[in-house]
N, C-alpha and C positions, 0 to 999 in steps of 0.2 A: 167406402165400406164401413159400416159398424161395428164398433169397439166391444160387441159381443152383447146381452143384454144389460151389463154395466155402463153402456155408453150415455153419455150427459153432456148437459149443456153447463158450461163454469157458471159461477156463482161468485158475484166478486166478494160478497159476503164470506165466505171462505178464510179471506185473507186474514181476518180480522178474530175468526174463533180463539177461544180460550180451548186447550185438551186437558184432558185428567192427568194426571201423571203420578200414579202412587199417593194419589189423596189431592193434591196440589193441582190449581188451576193456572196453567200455565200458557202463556201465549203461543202460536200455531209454532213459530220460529222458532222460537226457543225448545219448544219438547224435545228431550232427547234421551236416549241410555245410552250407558255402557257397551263398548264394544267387547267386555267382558260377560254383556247378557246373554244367559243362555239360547233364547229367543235368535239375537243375532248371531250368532256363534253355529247355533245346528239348529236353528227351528224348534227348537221343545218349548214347545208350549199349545196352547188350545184358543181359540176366538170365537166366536160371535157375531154375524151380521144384521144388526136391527133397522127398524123403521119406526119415527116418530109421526101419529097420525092425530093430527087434531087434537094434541094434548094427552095422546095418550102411547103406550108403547105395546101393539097388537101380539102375542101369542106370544109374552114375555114369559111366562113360565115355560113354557116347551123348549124356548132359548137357553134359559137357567136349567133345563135340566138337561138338555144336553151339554152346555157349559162342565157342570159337576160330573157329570158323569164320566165326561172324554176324561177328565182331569185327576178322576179316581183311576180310571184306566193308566192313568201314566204315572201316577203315585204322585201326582201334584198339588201341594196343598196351597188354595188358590189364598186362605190367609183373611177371607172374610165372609160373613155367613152370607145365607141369600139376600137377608133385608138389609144386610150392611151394606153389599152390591147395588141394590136399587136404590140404596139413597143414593150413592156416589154417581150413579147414572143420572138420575133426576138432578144433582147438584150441579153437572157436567151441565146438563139442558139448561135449567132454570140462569144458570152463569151467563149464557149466551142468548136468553132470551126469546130462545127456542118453542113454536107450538107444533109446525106441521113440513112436510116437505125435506123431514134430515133421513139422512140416513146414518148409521152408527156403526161403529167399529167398535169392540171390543174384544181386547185382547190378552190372554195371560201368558206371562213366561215363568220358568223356574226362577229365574232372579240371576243375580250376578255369581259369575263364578271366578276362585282365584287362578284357576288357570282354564285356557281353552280346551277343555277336553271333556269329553261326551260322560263321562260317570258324573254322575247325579250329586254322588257326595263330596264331588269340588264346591257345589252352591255356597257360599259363605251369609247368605242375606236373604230376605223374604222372599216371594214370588213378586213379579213387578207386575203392574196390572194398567192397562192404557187404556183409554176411551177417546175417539176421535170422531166426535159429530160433526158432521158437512150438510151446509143443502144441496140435497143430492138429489134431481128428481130422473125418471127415466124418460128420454125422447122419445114425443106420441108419434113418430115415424116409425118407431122401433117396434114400439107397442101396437102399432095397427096396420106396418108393413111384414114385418118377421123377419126372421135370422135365414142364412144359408149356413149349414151344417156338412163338414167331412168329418169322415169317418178315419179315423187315425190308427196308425199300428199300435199303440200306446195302451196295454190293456188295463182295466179297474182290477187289480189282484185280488187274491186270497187274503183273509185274517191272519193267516201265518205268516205273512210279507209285511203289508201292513196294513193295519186295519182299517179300509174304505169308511169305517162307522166313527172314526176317531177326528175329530174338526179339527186337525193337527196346525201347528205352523209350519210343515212339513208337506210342501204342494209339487214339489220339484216333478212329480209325474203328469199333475196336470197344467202345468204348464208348459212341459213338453208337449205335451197334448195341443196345447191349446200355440204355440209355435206352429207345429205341422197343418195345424188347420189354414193358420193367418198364411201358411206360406203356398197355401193352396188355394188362396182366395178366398177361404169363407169366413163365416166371421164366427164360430164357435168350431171345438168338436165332436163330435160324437163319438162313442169308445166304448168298445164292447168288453162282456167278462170271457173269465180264462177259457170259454168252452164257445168263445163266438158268437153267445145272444149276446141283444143289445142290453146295454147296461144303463149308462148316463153320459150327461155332457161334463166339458169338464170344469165348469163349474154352476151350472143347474141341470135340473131333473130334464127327462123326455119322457112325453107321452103319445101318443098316436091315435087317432079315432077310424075307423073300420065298422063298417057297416051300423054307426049309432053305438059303436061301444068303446071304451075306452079303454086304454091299453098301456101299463107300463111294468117297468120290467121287474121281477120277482123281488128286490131291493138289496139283494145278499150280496151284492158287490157295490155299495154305492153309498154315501153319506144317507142317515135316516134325514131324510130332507121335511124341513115344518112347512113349507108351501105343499109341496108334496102330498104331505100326511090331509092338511086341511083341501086340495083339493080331494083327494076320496074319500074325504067326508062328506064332504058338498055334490059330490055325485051320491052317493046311498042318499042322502037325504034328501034329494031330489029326486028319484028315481031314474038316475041316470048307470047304464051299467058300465061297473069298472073293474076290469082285473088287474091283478099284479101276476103275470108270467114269462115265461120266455118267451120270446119269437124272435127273429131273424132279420136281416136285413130288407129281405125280400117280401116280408110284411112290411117294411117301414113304405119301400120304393112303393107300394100298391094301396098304401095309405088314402083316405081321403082326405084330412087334417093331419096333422100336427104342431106341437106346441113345446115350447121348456118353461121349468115353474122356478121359481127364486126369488128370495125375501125382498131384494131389490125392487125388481120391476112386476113382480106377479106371475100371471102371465103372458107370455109373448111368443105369437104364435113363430111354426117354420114355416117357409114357402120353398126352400129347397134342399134336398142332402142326395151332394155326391153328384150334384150334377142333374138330380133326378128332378121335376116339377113338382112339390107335393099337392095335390088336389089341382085346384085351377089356380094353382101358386097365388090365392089370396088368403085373408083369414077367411074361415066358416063359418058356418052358424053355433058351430060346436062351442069352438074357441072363444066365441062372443060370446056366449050364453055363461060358460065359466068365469070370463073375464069379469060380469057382471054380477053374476053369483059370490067370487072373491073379493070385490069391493066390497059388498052387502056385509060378508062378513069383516070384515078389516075393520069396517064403520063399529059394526058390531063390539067385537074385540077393544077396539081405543077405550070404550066409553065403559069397561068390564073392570079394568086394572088401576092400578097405581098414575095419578094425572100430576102434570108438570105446572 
């Protein structure tokens, strides 16, 4: 079974990275904070999923501004401007010698606090900020086989709970989520909003193809996802038709295709949810054509930004 679209082959190279750590390049083993950080204490804090491509780091603005954004949402002051951020990114890479084939973690916490406990104004010290590049590539098994998908009791909530749009370190639902799936044999889950249309997986997007058109769900319960976003771009631009609205489950089961999108792997189509066959449980033509459309741009994107 696969470890969801994150799943990889090791990299012995890995062993041997330098991580950021609050400016400092530090070896893999050694990284470490306080068990007084907020981060590990309760999750406060916001991150970051990048990919380094051929020297360059694709739709890295959309990343930064969701970055600031979630961080403004939680009154987090991350402690460095943007272009102070991209150096230390590029500092991180350039350390390690890095061109193509990583993938990136970046992470902020409020910083350390003098005692365990959730009020903000315990912080004593800056926000702590991590960077952890790996060569991380995604298995063309994965990428050319697809996922099976359950649908899980676990729903994507309201903004008043908490906020699905906030890239929090605060995941503890979809990892429930993503539990009940493994414990059901599949290898992601699927998880709908408070009103039973589909929403997202729980940790990339879903879309669905029906009759030549593409289909994902309204976005109001789900992370603004940047795979996501630049797929329905790439359809308008192509003339390929794309909605963002409800439907059902029983749209998904009568599906021709379907797919999950995420910075990691792109994307990767499904071939089952719930048991159900999607299409003739292979990729599609859809699938492929996108697949190849988001490399185009990726290509694109490296060679636009800031190069390592």
């Amino acid at each position: 079974m696969a470890k969801g679209t994150h799943d990889y082959a090791e990299d012995r190279r890995n062993a041997g990275i330098k991580v950021s750590l609050n400016g400092e390049l530090v070896p893999r083993d050694e990284a470490r904070v306080s068990v007084f950080d907020s981060g590990f204490v309760l999750g406060d804090g916001v991150w970051e999923g990048l990919r380094l491509h051929d020297g360059g780091l694709p739709f890295l603005e959309m990343h930064l501004d969701r970055l600031y954004e979630g961080a403004k949402a939680l009154d987090l002051d991350i402690g460095l401007s943007r272009e102070e951020l991209v150096e230390r990114l590029l500092e991180v890479l350039r350390a390690n010698g890095m061109r193509d084939g990583v993938h990136i973690r970046l992470m902020v916490t409020r910083g350390v606090k003098a005692t365990p406990h959730q009020d903000p104004r315990f912080v004593i010290g800056p926000a702590t900020v991590v960077i952890v590049p790996e060569y991380k590539e995604p298995l063309p098994e994965t990428v050319e086989q697809g996922l099976r998908l359950f649908t899980v009791h676990v729903r994507r909530g309201a903004p008043d709970v908490q906020d699905p749009k906030l890239n929090s370190h605060s995941k503890l639902n979809c990892i429930l989520a993503c539990i009940q799936a493994i414990k059901a044999g599949a290898d992601e889950a699927l998880m709908l909003d408070p009103h039973g249309f589909v929403s997202t997986c729980n940790s990339t997007h879903f879309f669905i193809v029906r009759k030549g058109e593409l289909w994902t769900s309204t976005g109001r319960y789900c992370l603004g996802g940047i795979t996501r976003a630049n797929v329905i771009r790439l359809c308008r631009e192509n003339g390929i038709p794309v909605f963002e609205k409800d439907f059902s489950l029983t749209d998904v089961y009568g599906a021709e295709e379907a797919c999950v999108t995420g910075t990691f792997a792109g994307l990767v189509p499904v071939r089952e949810v719930d048991g159900r066959r999607v299409g003739d449980g292979a990729r599609g033509p859809m699938v492929r054509r996108l697949q190849e459309l988001y490399m185009e741009l990726v290509k694109r994107e490296s060679r636009s930004g800031p190069q390592v």
